[in-house]
N, CA, C and O of each residue as an XYZ file, in Angstrom:
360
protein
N     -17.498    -26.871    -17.792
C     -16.567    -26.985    -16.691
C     -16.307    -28.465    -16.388
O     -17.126    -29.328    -16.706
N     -15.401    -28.684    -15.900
C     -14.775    -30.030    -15.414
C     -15.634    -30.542    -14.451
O     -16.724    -29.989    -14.303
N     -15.230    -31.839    -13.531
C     -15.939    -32.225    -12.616
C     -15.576    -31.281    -11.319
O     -16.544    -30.922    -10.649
N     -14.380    -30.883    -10.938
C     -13.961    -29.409    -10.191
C     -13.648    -28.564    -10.788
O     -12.553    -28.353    -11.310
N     -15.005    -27.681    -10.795
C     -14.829    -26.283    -11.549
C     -13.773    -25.494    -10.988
O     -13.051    -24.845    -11.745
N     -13.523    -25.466     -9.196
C     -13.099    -24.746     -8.868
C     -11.672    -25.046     -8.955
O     -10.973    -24.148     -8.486
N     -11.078    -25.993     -9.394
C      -9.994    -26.391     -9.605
C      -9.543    -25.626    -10.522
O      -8.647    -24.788    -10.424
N     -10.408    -26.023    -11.783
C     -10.235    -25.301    -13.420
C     -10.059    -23.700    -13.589
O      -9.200    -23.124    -14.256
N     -11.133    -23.113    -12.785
C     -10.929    -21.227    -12.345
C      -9.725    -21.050    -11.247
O      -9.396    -19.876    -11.081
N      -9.008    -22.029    -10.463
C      -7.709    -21.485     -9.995
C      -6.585    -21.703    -10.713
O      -5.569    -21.018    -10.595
N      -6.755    -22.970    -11.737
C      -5.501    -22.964    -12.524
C      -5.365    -21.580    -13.416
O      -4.327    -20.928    -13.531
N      -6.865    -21.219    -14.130
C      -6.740    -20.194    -15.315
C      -6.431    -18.785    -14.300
O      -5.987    -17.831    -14.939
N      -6.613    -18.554    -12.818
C      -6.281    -17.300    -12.303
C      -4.763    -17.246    -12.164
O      -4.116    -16.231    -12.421
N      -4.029    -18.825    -11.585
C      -2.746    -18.932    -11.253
C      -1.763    -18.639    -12.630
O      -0.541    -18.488    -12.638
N      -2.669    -18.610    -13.741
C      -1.598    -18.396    -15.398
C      -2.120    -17.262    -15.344
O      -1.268    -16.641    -15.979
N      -2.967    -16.428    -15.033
C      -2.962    -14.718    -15.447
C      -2.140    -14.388    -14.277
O      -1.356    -13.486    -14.574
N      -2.039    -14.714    -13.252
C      -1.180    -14.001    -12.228
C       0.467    -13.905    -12.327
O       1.345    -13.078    -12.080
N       0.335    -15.537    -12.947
C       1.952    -15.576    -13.339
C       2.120    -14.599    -14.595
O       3.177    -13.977    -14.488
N       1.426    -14.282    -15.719
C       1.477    -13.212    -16.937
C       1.758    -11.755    -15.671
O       2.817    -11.128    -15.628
N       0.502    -11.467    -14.718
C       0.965    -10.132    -14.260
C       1.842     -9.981    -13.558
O       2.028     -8.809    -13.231
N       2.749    -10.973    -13.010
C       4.347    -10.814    -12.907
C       5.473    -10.792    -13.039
O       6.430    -10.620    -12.283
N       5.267    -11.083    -14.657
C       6.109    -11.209    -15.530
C       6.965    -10.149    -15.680
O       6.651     -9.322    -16.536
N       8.037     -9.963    -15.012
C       8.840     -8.346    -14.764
C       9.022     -8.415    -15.958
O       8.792     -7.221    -16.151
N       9.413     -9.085    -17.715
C       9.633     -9.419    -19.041
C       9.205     -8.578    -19.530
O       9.798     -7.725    -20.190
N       7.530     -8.696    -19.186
C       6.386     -8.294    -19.879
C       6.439     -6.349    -19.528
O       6.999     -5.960    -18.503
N       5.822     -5.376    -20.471
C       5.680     -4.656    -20.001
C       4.375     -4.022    -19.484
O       3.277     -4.472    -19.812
N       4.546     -2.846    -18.574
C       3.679     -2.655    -17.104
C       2.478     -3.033    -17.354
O       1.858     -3.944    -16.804
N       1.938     -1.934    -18.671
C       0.854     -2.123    -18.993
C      -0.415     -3.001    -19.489
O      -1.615     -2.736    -19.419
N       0.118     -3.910    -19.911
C      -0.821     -5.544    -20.497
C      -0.607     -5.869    -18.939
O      -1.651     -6.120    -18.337
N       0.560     -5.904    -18.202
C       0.898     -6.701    -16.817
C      -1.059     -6.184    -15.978
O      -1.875     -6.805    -15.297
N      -1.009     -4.998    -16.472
C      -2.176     -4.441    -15.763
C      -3.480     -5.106    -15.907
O      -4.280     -5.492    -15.054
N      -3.506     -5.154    -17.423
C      -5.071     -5.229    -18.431
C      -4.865     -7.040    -17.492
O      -5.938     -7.324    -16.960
N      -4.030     -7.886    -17.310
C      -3.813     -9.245    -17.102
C      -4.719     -9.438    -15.616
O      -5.632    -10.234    -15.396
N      -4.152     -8.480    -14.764
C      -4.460     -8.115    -13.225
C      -5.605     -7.909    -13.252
O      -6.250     -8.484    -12.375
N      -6.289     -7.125    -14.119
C      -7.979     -6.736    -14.249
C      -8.562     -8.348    -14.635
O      -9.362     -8.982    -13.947
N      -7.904     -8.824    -15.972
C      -8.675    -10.042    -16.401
C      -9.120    -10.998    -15.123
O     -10.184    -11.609    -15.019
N      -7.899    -10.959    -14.072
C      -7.782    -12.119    -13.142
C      -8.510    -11.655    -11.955
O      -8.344    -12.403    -10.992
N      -9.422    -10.435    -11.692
C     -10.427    -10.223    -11.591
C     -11.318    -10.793    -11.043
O     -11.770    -11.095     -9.939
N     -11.507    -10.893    -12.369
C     -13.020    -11.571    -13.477
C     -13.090    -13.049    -12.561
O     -13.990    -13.421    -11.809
N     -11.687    -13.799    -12.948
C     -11.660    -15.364    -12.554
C     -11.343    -15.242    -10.799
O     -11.450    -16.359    -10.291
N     -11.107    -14.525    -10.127
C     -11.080    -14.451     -8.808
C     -12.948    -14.263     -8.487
O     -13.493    -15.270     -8.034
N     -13.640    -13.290     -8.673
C     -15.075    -13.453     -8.781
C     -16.233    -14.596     -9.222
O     -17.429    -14.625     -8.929
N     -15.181    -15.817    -10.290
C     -15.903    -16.390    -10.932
C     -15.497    -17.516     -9.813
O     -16.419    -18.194     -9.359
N     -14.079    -17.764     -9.317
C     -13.795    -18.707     -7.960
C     -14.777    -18.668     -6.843
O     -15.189    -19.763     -6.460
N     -15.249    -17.543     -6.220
C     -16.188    -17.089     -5.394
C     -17.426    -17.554     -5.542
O     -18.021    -18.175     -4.662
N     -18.031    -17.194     -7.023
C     -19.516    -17.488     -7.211
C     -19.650    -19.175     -7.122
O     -20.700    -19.665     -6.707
N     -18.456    -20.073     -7.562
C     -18.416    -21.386     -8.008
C     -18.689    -21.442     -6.427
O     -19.860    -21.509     -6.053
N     -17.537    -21.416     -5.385
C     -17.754    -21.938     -4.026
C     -18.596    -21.387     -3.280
O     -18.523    -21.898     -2.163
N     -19.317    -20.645     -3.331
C     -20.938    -19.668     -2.938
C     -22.106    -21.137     -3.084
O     -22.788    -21.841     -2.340
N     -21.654    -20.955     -5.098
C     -22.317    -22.424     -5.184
C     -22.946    -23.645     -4.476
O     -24.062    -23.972     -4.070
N     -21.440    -24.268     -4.531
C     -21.068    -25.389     -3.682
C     -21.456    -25.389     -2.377
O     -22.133    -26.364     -2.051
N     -21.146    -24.305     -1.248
C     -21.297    -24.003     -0.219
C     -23.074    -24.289      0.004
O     -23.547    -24.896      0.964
N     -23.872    -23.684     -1.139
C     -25.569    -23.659     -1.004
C     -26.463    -24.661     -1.482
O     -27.672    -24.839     -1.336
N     -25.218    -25.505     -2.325
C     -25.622    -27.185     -2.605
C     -24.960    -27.754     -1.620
O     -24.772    -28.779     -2.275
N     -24.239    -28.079     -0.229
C     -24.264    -28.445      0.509
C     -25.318    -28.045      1.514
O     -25.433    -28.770      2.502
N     -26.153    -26.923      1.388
C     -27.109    -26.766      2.702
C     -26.827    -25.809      3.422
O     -27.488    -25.679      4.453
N     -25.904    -24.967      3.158
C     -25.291    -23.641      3.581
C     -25.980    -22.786      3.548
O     -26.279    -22.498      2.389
N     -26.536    -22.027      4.461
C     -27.352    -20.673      4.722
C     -26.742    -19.594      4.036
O     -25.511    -19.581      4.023
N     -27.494    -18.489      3.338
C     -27.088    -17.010      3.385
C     -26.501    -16.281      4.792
O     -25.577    -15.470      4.723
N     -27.161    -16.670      6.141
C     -26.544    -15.931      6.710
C     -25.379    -16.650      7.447
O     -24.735    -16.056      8.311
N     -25.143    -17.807      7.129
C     -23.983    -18.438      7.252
C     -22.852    -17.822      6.012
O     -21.643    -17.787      6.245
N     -23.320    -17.450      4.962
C     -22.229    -16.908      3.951
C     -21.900    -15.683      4.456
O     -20.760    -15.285      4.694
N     -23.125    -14.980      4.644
C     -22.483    -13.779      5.223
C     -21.755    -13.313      6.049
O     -21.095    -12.278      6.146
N     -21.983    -14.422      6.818
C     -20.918    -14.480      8.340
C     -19.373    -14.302      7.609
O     -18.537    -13.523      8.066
N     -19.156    -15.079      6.507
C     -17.886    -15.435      6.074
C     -17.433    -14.147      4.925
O     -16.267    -13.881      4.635
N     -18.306    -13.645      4.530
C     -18.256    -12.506      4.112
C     -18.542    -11.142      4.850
O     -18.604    -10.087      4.219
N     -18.652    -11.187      5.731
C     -19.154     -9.922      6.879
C     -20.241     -8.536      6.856
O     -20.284     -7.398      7.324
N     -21.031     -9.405      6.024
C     -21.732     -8.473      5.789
C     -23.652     -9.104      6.026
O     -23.992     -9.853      6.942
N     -24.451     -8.638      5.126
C     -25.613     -9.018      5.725
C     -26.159    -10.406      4.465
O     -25.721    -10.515      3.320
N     -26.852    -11.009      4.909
C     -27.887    -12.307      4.675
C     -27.895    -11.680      3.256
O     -27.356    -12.227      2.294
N     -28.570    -10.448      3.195
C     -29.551     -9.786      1.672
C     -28.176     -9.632      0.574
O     -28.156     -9.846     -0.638
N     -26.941     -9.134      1.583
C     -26.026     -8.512      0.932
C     -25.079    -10.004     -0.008
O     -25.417    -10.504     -1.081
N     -24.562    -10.168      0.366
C     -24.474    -11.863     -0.008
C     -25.426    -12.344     -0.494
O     -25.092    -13.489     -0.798
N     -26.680    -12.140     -0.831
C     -27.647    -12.909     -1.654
C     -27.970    -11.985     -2.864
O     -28.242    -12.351     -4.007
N     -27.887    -10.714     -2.386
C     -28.092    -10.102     -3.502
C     -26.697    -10.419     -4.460
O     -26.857    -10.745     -5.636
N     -25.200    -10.291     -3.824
C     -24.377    -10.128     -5.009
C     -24.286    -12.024     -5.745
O     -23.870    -12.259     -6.879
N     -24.659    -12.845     -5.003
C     -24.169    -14.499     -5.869
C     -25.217    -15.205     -5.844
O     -25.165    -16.381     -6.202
N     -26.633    -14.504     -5.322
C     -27.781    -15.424     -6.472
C     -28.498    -14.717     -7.593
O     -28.465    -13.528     -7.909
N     -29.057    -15.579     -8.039
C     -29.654    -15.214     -9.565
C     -30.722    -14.701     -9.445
O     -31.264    -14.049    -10.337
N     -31.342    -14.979     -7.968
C     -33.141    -14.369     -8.014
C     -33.114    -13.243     -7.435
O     -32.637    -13.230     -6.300
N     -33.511    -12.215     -7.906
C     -33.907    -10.844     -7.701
C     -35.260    -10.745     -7.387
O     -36.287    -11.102     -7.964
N     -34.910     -9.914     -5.848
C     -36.840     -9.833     -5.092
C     -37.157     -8.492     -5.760
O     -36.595     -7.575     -6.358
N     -38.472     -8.914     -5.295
C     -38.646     -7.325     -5.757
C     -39.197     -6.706     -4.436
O     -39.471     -7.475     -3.514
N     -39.426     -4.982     -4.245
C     -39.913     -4.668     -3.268
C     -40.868     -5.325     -2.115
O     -41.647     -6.160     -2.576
N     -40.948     -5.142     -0.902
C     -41.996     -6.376     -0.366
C     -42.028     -7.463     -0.181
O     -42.555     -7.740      0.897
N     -41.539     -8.669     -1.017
C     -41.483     -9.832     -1.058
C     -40.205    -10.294      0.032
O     -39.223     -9.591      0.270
N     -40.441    -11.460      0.541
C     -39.771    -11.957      1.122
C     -38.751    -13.061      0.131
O     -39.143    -13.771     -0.795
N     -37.387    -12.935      0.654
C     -36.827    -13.467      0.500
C     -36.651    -14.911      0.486
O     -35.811    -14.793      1.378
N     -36.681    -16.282      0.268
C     -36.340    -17.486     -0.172
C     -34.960    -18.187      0.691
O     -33.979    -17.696      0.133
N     -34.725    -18.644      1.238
C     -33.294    -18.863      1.791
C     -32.610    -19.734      0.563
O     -31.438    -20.103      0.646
């Protein structure tokens, strides 16, 4: 990735979006395009989740912004998986 990743994952979402509106194109790839851009809308998220937790940003500060809970937001954009019992890590 570049020095702004998140730059680089909105340019590659802003060229699949322009493909899935391509009235040219027909419906169906327009679709499979919409699914791909997805992928890079999720991958925008995890990058600024990132960023947000290398600045010093809390889980339940993400969650706030996501509306849901501390665990729920930690479970879907970090990498460490608790296991039963254990306490969580901020």
């Amino acid at each position: 990735m570049t020095e702004n990743p998140a730059r680089e994952v909105v340019d590659q979402l802003a060229h699949l979006l322009d493909q899935a509106t391509d009235a040219t194109t027909p419906v169906l790839p327009r679709i499979a395009t919409a699914v791909a851009a997805g992928a890079y809308y999720e991958t925008l998220l995890r990058v600024l989740v990132g960023q947000a937790r290398d600045k010093g940003h809390t889980w339940e500060e993400l969650a706030d912004v996501f509306v849901t809970t501390p665990m729920g937001v930690k479970s879907r954009f970090d990498t460490y998986r608790s296991y039963a019992g254990e306490e969580l890590p901020d």
